[in-house]
C-alpha positions as CSV (number, residue, x, y, z in Angstrom):
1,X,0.0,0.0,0.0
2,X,1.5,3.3,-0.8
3,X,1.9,6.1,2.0
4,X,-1.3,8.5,0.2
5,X,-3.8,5.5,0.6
6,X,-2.2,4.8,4.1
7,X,-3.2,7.8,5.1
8,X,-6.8,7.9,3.8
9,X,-6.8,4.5,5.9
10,X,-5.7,6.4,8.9
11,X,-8.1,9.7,8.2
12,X,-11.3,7.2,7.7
13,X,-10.5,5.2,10.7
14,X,-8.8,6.8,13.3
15,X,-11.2,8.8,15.8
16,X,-11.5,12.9,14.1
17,X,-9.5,15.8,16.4
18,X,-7.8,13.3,18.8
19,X,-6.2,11.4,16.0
20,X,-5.2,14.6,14.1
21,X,-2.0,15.0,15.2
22,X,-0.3,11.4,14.4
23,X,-2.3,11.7,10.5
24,X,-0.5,14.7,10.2
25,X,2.9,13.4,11.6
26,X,2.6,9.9,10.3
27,X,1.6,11.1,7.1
28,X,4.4,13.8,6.7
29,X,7.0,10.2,7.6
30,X,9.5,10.5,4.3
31,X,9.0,7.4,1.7
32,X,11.3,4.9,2.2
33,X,12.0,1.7,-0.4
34,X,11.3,-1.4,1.0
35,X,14.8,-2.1,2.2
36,X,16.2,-2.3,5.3
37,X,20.2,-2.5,5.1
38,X,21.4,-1.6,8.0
39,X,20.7,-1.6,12.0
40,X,17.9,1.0,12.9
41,X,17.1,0.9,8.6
42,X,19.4,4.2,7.8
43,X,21.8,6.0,8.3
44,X,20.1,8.2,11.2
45,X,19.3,5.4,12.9
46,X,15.2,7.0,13.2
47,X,14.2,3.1,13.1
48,X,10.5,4.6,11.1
49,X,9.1,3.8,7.9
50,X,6.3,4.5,6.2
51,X,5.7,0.7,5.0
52,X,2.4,-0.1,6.1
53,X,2.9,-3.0,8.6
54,X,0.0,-2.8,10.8
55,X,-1.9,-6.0,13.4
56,X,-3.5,-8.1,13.1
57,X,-0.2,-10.3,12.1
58,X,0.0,-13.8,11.2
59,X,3.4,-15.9,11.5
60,X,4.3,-16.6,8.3
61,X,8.0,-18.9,8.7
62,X,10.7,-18.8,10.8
63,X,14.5,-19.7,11.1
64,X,16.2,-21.7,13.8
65,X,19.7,-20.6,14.2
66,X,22.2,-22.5,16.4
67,X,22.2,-20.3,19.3
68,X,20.1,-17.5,20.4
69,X,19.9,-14.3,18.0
70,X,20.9,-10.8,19.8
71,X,21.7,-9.2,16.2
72,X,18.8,-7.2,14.4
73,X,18.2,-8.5,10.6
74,X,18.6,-6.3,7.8
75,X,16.7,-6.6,4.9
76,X,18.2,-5.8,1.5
77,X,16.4,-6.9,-2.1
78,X,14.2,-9.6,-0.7
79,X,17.4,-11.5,1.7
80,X,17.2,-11.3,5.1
81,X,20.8,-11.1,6.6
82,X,21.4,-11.7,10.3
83,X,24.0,-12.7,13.1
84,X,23.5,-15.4,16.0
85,X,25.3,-16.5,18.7
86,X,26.4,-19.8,17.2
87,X,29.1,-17.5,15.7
88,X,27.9,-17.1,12.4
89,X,25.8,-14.6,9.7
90,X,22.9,-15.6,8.0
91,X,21.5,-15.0,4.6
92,X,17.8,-15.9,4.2
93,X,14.9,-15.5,1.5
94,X,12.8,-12.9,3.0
95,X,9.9,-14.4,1.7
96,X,10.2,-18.1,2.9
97,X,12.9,-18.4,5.3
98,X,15.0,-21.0,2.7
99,X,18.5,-20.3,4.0
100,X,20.4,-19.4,1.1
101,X,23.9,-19.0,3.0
102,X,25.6,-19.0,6.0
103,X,29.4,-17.7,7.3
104,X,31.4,-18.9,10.1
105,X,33.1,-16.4,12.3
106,X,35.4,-16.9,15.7
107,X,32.9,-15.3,18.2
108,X,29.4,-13.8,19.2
109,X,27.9,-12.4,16.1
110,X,25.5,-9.3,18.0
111,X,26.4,-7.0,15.2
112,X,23.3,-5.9,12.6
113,X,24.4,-6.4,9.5
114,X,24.8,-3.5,6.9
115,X,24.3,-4.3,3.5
116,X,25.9,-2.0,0.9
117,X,27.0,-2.2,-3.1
118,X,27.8,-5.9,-3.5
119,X,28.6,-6.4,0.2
120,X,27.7,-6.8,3.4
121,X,29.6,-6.1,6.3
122,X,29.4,-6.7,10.0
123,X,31.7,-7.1,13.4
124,X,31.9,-10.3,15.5
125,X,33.0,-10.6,19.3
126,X,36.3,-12.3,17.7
127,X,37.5,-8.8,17.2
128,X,37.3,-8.7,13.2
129,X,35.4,-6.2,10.7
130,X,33.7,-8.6,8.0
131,X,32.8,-7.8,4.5
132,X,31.1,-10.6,2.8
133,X,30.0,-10.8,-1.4
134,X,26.2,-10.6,-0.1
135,X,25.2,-13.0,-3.2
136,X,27.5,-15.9,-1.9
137,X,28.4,-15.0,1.3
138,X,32.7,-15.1,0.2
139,X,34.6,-13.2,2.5
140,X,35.9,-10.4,0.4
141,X,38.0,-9.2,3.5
142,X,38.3,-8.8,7.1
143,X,39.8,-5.8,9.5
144,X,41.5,-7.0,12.8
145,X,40.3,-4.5,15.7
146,X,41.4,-7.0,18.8
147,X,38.2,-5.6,20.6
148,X,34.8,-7.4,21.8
149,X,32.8,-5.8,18.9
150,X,29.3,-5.8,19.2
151,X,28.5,-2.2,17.2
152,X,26.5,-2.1,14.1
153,X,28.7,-0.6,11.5
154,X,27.2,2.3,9.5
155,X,28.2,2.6,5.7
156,X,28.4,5.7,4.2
157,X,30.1,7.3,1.3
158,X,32.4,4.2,0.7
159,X,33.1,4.0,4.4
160,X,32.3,1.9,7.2
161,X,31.8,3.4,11.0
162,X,31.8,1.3,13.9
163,X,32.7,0.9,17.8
164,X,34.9,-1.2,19.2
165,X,34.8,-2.5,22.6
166,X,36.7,-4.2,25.6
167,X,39.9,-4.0,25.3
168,X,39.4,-1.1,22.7
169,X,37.4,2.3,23.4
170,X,37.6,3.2,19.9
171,X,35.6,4.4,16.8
172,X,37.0,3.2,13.7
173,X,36.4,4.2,10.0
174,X,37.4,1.5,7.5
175,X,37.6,2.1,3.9
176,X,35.8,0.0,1.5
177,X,38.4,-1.7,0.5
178,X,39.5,-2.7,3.9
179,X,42.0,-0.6,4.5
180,X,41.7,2.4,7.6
181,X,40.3,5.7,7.1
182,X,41.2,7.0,10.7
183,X,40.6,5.7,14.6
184,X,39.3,7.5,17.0
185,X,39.8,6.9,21.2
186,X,37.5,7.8,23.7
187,X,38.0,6.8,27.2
188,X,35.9,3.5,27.5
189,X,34.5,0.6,25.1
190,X,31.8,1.6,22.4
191,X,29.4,-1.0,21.8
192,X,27.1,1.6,20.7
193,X,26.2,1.8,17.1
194,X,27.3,5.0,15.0
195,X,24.6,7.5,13.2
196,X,25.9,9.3,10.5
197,X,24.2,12.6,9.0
198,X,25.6,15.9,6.8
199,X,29.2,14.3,7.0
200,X,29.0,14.0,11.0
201,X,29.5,10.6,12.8
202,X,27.5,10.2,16.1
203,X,28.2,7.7,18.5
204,X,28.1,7.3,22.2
205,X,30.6,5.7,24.2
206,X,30.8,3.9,28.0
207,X,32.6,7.0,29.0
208,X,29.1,8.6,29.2
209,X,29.5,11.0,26.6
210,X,27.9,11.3,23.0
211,X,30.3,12.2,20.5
212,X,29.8,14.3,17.2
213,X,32.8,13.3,14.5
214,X,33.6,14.8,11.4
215,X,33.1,11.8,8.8
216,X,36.3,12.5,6.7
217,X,39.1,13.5,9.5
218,X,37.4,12.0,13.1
219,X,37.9,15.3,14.7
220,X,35.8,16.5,17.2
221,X,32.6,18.4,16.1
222,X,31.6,18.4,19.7
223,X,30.7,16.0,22.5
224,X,27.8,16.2,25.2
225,X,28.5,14.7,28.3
226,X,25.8,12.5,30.1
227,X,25.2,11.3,34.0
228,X,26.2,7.6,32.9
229,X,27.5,5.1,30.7
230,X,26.7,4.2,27.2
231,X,26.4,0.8,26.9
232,X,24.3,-0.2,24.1
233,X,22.3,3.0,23.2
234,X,22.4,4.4,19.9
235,X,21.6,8.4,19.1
236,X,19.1,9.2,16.6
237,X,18.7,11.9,14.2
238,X,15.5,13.7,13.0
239,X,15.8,16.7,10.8
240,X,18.0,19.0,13.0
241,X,18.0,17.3,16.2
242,X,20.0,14.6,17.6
243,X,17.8,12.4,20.4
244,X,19.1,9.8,22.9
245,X,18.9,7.7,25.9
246,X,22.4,7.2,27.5
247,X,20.5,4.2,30.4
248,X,22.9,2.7,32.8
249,X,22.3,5.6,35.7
250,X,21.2,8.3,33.8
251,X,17.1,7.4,32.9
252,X,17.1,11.5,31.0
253,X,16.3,11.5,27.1
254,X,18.1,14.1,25.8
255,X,17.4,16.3,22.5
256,X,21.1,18.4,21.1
257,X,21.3,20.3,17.8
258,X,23.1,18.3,15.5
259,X,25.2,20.4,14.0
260,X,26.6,22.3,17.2
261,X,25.4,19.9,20.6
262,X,23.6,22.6,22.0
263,X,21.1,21.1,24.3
264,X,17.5,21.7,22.9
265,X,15.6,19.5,25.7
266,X,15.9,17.3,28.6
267,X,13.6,14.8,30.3
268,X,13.8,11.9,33.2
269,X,11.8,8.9,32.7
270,X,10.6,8.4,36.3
271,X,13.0,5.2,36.5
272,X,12.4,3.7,39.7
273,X,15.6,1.1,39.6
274,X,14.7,0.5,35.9
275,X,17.2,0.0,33.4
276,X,17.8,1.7,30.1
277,X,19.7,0.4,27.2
278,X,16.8,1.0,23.9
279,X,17.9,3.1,21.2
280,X,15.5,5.5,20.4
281,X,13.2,5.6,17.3
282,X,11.5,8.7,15.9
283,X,8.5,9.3,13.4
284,X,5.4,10.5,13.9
285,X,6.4,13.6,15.9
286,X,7.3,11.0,18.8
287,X,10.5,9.6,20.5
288,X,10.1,6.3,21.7
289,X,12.1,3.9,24.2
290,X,11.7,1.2,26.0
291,X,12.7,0.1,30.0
292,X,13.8,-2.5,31.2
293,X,14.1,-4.8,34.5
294,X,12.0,-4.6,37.0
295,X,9.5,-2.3,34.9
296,X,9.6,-2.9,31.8
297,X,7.1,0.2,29.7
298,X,7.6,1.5,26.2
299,X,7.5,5.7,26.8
300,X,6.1,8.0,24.0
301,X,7.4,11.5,24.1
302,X,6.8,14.8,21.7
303,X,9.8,15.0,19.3
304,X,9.5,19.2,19.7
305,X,9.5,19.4,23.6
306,X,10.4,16.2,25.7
307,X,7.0,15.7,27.2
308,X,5.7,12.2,27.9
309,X,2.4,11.9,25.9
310,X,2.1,8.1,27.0
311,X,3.6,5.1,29.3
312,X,2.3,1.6,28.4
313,X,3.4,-1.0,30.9
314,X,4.5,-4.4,28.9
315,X,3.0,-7.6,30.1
316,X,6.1,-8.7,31.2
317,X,6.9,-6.8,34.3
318,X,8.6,-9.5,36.8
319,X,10.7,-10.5,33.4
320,X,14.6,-10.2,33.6
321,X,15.3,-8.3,30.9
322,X,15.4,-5.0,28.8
323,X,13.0,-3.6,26.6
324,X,14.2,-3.8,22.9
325,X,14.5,-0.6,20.6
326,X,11.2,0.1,18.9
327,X,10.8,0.2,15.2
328,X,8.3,2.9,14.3
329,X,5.7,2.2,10.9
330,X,2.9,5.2,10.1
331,X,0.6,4.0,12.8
332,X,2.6,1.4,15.4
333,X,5.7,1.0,17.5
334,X,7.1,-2.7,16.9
335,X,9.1,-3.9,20.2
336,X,10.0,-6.5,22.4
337,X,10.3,-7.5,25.7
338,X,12.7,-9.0,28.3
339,X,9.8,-12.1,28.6
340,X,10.1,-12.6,25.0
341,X,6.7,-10.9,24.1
342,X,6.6,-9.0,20.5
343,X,4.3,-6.1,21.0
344,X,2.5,-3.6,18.7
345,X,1.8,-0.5,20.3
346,X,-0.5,2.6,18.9
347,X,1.5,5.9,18.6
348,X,-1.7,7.6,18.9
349,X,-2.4,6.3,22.6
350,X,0.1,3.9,23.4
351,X,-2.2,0.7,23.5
352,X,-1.3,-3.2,22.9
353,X,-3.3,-4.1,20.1
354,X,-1.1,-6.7,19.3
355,X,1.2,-9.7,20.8
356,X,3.2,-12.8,19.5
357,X,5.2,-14.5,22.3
358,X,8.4,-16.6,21.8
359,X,10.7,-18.6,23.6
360,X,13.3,-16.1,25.0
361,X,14.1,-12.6,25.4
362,X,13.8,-10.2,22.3
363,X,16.8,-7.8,22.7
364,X,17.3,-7.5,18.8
365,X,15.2,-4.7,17.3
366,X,12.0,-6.0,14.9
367,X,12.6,-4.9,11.4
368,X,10.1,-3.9,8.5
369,X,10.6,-3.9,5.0
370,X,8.7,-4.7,2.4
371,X,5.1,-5.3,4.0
372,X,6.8,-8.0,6.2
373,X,7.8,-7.5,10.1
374,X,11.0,-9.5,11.2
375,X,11.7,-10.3,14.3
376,X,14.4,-12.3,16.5
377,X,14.4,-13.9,20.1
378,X,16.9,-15.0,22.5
379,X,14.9,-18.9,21.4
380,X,17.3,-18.5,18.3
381,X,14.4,-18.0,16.0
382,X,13.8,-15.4,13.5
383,X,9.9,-15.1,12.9
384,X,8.4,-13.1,9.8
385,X,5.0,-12.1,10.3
386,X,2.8,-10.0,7.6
């Protein structure tokens, strides 16, 4: 369904004057093509589309890796590439599941993969930068960084930006041909994923501080210092504004011009001992994260100001666990929880009108592309729903 008659959908059934605001928002979402090559599905890392993916849902296959899946799929021309804990990447038909090809790394493969040009690239916990012939799944080359690498690279003008972590504290740019571009150091690991808009690299690191980096050189821009440590948060960029959610002991959202880091907004999520490590998405004139253990919500806030406009408790409350990062469609926040429960939650008003539950806990993101949802759990499966 194209974005016009989606929003003749939404005008005819959504409730007049309360409604009015998300039509306008979800309707003014950019187009996007079906694809979704990389981890939050750009470069900004807003995690929204305007693909119409809407519940009810039906489970249509799913994939049993080895282990259990941490890494969030990326979709690119109908394959479905992503990373499990049995140490390897997968590449599967996006419309049955057949597994068309499979690599073998040395470690953890939590990376999303990023699919660009003929390749895809990702990092493994063995401390190497893949790039893989996406067709066959070759290894075209790989870039020793030593580190625990977890970080979703981002490719952009023949370049790909990633974190390294423990025993590194490093953002690295590799060039497409394998070779480096430049390193930068900060002072603690970076498993958090790099956004990269107007030739500016943003990336937070466990130092606590969110770092703006000129694309070309790695200099400074400028850095914003937060009241914790990054761990697995990754900023997002709407328009002008950088958002983000540092978690660990600082439960604020924060809102910093993009181009200078001036601060635009602040706001606490009342935390109460919860945990934060969702990326935030953006669409629909809304910023939305998730908590984790021993509360676990999804929070909906106004992209302009930093109010809460809506809470909504998840069913899985008691569960060990964190909230995963929401992927944002025209009308509904895809996320999952610590229990293992997939949830579809209304922008408008922040109610469940949806569930799927598997057997472990979703930390990888859901992904939509190309009227399909796609979604892996800590049970090693990846389920596609549509």
């Amino acid at each position: 369904m194209t974005l016009s008659k989606t929003c003749s959908l939404l005008k005819k059934t959504l409730a007049p004057g309360a409604a009015a605001l998300l039509i306008l928002a979800a309707c003014a979402l950019p187009a996007r093509c079906a694809d979704w090559p990389m981890f939050r599905g750009s470069l900004t890392h807003a995690a929204a589309t305007a693909d119409n993916v809407a519940p009810p849902l039906s489970l249509h296959w799913s994939f049993q890796a080895g282990k259990e899946i941490v890494s969030s799929p990326s979709v690119a021309a109908g394959v479905v590439y992503v990373g499990a804990r049995d140490n390897k990447l997968y590449a599967l038909n996006a419309s049955t599941g057949a597994k068309l090809w499979e690599f073998q790394t040395g470690g953890w493969v939590d990376s999303s993969p990023a699919v660009a040009g003929a390749a895809v690239y990702f990092t493994s916990r063995d401390g190497f930068l893949y790039a893989l012939d996406k067709a066959s799944g070759a290894l075209v080359w790989k870039y020793e960084t030593g580190g625990t690498d977890i970080s979703s690279p981002a490719v952009s003008g023949g370049v790909i930006y990633f974190g390294s972590g423990y025993p590194n504290k490093s953002v690295f740019a590799i060039n497409s041909n394998g070779t480096l571009k430049w390193k930068v150091d900060t002072q603690q690991m970076v498993y958090s994923s790099p956004a990269v808009a107007n030739g500016i690299v943003y990336v937070g690191s466990n130092d606590g501080t969110y770092y703006a980096l000129n694309a070309t050189t790695g200099a400074e821009v400028w850095a914003a210092p937060t009241a914790g440590g990054i761990y697995f948060s990754s900023p997002a960029i709407s328009g002008a504004t950088v958002f983000a959610a540092p978690g660990d002991y600082d439960p604020n959202v924060y809102a910093w011009n993009a181009a200078n880091g001036s601060k635009i907004w602040e706001t606490e999520i009342p935390s109460a001992g919860r945990t934060f490590v969702s990326s935030p998405a953006v669409g629909a004139g809304r910023v939305v994260l998730g908590s984790g253990y021993p509360a676990q919500s999804l929070y909906a806030l106004d992209a302009n100001t930093g109010s809460i406009l809506w809470d909504t408790p998840l069913g899985d409350a008691s569960a060990i666990g964190y909230t995963s990062s929401p992927t944002l469609t025209a009308t509904h926040a895809f996320v999952g929880s610590g229990g293992g429960t997939l949830y579809a939650v209304a922008l408008a008003n922040g109610q469940i009108d949806w569930e799927f539950v598997t057997g472990g806990p979703i930390i990888s993101s859901p992904t939509v592309s190309g009227g399909k949802l796609f979604a892996a759990s800590g049970d090693g499966m990846l389920y596609a729903f549509w």
